[in-house]
C-alpha positions as CSV (number, residue, x, y, z in Angstrom):
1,X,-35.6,42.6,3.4
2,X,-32.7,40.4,3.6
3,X,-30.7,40.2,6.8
4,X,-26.5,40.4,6.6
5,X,-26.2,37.1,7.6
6,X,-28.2,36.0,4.4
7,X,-25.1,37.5,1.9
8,X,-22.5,35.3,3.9
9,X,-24.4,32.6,3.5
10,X,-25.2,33.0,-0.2
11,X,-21.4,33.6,-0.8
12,X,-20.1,30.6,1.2
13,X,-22.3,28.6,-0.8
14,X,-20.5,30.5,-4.0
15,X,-17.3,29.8,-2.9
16,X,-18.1,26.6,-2.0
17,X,-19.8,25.9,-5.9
18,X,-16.2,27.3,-7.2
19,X,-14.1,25.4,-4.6
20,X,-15.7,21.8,-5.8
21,X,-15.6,23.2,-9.6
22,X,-12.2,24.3,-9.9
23,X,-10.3,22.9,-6.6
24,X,-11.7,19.3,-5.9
25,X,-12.5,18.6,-9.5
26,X,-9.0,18.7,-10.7
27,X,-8.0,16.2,-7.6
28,X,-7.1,12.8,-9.3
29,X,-10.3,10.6,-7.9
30,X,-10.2,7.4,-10.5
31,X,-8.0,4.5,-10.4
32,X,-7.4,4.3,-13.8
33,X,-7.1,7.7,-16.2
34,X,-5.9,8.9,-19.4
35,X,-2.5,10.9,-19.7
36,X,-1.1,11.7,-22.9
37,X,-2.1,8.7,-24.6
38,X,-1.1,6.3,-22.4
39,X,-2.9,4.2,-19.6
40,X,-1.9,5.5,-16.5
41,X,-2.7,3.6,-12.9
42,X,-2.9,5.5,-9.8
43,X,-3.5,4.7,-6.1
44,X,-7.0,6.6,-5.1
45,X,-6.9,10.2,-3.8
46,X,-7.3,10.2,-0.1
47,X,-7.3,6.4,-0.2
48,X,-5.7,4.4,2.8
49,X,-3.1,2.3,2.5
50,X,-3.2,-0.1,6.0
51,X,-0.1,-1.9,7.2
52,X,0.4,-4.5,9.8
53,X,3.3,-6.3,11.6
54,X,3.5,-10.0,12.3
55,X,6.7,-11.6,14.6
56,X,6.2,-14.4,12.8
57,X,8.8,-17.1,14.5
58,X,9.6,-19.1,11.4
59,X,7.7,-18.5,8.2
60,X,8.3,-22.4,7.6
61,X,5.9,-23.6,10.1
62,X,3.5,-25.8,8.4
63,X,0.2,-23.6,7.0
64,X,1.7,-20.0,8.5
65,X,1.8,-18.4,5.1
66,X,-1.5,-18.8,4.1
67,X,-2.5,-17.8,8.0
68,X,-1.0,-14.7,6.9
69,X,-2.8,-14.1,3.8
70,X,-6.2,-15.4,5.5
71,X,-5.1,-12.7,7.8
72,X,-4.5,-9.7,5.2
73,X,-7.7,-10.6,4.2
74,X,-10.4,-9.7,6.9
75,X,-8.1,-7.1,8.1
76,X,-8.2,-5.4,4.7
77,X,-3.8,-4.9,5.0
78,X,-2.5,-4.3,2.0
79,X,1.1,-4.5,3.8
80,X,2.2,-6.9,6.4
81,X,5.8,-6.7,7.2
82,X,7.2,-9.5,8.8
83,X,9.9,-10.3,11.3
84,X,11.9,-13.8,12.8
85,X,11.7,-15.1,9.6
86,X,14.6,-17.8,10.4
87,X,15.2,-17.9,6.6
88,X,19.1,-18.7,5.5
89,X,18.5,-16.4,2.0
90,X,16.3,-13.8,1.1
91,X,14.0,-15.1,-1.2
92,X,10.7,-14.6,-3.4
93,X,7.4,-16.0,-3.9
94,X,3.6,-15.8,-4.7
95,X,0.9,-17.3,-2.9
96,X,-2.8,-16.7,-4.0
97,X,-1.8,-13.5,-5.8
98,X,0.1,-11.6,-2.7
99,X,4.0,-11.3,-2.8
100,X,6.1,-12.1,0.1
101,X,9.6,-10.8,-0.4
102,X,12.2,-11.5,2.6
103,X,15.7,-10.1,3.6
104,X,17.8,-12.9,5.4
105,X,21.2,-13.9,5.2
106,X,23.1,-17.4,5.7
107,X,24.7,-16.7,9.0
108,X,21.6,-15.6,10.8
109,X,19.2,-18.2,12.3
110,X,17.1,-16.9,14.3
111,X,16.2,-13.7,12.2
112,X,15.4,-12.4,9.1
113,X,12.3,-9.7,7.8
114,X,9.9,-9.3,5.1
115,X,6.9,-8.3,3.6
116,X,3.6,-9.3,2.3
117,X,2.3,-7.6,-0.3
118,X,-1.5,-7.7,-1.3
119,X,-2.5,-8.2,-5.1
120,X,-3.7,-4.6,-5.4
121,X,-0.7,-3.2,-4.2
122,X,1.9,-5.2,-5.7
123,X,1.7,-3.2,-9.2
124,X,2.6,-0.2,-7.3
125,X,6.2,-1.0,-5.7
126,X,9.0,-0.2,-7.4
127,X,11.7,-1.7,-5.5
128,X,12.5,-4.5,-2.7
129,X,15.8,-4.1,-0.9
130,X,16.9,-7.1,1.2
131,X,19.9,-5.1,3.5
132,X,20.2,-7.7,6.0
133,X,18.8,-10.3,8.1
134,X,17.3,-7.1,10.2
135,X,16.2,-4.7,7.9
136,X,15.1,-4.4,4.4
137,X,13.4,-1.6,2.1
138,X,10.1,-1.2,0.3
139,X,9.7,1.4,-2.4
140,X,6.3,2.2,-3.7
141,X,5.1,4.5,-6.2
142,X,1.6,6.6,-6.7
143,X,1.6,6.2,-9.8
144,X,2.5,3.6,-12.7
145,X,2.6,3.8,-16.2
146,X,1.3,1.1,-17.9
């Protein structure tokens, strides 16, 4: 004879079989898919996207910029946003694959921001907004057709 408790168990686990068919199955899981014929890239479900901040106090100091990247690195960032850039002009660049955008202007010594952005990442952002020598903008998207 079965007790009551033996029921709720055997439907929890029936829900649960459902749940993880109809639910979790659906939940975009791969990096890569097919949609409508065309390739489409996404960032992982449930993935985490790590960020950082670095006052850097002049990005021109000899060897800094690959610091950084050495940095991104073993700390697994994806994002490190930078401030005290003392850049005259926002500017552009790669080094060893990771993008450093920065937001400066020519009046403004002593200041200036960016980012970093690692390789992985970089397909994903739609848009870099230098506004000022003290704040810029970072768009990134989910998902990218390619």
């Amino acid at each position: 004879m079965s007790s009551p408790s033996s029921g709720r168990v055997r439907n929890t686990i029936n829900r649960a079989k459902l749940f993880s068919d109809k639910v979790l199955s659906a939940l975009p899981s791969n990096v890569t898919t097919k949609q409508l014929g065309k390739s489409v890239s996404k960032l992982p479900y449930a993935s985490r996207l790590r960020a950082a901040q670095w006052n850097v106090e002049d990005i021109r100091k000899p060897g800094i910029q690959h610091e950084m990247v050495t940095a991104m690195k073993h700390h697994g960032w994806d994002l490190l946003f930078i401030s005290e850039s003392h850049l005259a002009m926002s500017s552009h660049y790669l080094i060893d694959g990771y993008a450093f955008y920065f937001s400066s202007q020519l009046d403004s010594k002593a200041t200036g921001v960016g980012v970093i952005i690692a390789p992985w990442i970089h397909p994903f952002v739609l848009n870099f907004v230098a506004h000022s020598s003290r704040n810029c903008e970072l768009e990134i998207l989910s998902l990218i057709h390619i």
